[in-house]
PyMOL commands that place a pseudoatom at each C-alpha (Angstrom):
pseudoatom trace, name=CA, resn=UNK, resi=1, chain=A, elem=C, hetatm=0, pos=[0.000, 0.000, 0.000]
pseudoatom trace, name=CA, resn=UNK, resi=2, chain=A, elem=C, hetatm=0, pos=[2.472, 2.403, 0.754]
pseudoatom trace, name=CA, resn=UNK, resi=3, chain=A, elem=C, hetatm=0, pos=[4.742, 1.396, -2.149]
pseudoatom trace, name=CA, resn=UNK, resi=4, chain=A, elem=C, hetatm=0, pos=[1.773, 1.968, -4.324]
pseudoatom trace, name=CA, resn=UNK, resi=5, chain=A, elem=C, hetatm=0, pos=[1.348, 5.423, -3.068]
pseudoatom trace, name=CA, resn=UNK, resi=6, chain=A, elem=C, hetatm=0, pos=[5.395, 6.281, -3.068]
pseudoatom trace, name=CA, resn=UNK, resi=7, chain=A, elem=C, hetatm=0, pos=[5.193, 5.117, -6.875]
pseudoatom trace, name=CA, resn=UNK, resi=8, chain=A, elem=C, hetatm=0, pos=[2.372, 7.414, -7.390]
pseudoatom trace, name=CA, resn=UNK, resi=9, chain=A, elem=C, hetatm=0, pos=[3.905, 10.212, -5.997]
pseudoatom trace, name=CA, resn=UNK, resi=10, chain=A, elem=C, hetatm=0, pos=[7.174, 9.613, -7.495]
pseudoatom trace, name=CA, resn=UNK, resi=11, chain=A, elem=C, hetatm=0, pos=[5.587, 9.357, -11.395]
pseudoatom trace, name=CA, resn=UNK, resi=12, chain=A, elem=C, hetatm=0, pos=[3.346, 12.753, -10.406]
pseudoatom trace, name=CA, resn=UNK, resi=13, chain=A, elem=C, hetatm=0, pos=[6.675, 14.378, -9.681]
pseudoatom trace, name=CA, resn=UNK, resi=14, chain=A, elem=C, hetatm=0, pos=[8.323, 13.241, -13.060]
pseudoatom trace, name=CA, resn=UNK, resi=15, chain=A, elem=C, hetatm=0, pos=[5.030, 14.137, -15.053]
pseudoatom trace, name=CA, resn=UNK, resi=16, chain=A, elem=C, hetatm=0, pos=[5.566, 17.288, -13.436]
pseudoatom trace, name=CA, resn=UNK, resi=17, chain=A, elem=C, hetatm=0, pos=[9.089, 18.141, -14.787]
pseudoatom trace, name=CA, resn=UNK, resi=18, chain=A, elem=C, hetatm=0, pos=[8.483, 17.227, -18.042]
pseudoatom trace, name=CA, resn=UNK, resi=19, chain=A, elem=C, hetatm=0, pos=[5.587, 19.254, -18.501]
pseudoatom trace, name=CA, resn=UNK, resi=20, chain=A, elem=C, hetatm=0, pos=[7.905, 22.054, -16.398]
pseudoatom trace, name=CA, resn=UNK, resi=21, chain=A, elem=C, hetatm=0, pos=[11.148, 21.422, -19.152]
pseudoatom trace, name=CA, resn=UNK, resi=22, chain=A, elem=C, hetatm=0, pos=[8.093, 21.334, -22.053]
pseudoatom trace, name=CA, resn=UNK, resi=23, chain=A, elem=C, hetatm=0, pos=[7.130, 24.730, -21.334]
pseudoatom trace, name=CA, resn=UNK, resi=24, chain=A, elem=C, hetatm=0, pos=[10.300, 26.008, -20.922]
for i in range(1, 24): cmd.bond("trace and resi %d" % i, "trace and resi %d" % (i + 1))
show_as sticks, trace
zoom trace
């Protein structure tokens, strides 16, 4: 359960910076 959440977290976080590094 918490692994499930940690890998949720973790791909949010990459989605994140590639949309971040997109824009820029």
């Amino acid at each position: 359960m918490i692994n499930f959440i940690f890998s949720v977290l973790w791909f949010l976080e990459i989605t994140n910076l590639l949309q971040s590094t997109n824009t820029l």
